[in-house]
N, C-alpha and C positions, 0 to 999 in steps of 0.2 A: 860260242861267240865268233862272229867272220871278224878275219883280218882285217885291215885298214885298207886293203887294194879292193877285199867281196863289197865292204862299207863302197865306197868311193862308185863301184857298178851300179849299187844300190839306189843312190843318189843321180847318178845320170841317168840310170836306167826308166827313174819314177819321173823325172822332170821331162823326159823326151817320150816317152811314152803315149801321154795325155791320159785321157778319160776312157777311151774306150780301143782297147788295143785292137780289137776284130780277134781275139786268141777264144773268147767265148768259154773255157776251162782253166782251168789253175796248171801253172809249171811251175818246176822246181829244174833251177842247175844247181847242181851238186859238187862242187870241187872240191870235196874230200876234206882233210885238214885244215885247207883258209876258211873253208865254210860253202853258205848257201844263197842262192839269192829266191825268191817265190814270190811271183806275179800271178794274181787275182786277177783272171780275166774274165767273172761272173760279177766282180762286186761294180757298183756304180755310184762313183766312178772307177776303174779301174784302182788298183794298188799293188805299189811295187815294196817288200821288206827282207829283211832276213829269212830265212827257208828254215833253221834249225828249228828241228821239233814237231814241223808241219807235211803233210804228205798231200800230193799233189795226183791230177788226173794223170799227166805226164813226169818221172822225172828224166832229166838228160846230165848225164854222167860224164861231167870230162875234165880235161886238166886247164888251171888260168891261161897255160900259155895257148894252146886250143883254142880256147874262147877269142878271146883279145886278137889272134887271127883271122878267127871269123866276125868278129864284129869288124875290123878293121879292113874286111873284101877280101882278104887273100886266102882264103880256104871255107868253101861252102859246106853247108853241114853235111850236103848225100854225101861227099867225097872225105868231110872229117868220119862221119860214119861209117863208108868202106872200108877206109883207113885201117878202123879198131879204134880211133882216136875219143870217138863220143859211143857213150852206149845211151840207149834208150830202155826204160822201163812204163809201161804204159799204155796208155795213147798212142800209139801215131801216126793220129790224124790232128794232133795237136803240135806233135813234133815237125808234122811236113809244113804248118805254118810259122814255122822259125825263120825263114828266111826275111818276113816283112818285121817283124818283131827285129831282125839284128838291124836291119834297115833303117829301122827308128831309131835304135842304140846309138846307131852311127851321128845321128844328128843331120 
């Protein structure tokens, strides 16, 4: 079960998204203990839920406070990735389309 803050991503993540995210594959972010978030980018219309349980083309590995940076503009994923900050499992050609995907997050 995610947290009240993974819920909450969850929630804006699926309402700013729309229908068709262009992601074309399923992701999973992964933040460990609060949980998961897993966006369907095959279904139609798109869908955003909870990730526990479900396995994904891509998943990306990293901590809330990460995240919430990079959705927020101030740390992009190549440089949370060089970092060490995000790991990728996967895809990633699914991964390198994260930046339009946090773009939407943003609103």
């Amino acid at each position: 079960m995610s947290t009240p803050q993974v819920q909450t991503i969850i929630t804006e993540m699926g309402s700013r998204l729309g229908a068709n995210s262009g992601l074309g594959g399923t992701l999973k972010f992964d933040f460990g203990d609060a949980g998961s978030v897993y966006i369907d980018g095959k279904a139609a219309p798109n869908t955003v839920s909870d990730g526990a349980g479900k396995s994904a083309d891509c998943t990306i590995t990293v901590t809330l406070e990460t995240f919430e940076k990079m959705v927020k503009g101030e740390l992009d994923g190549t440089s949370a990735f060089m970092q060490g900050k995000l790991r990728v499992a996967g895809d990633m050609g699914l991964a390198m389309k994260l930046g339009p995907i946090l773009q939407k997050a943003r609103g």
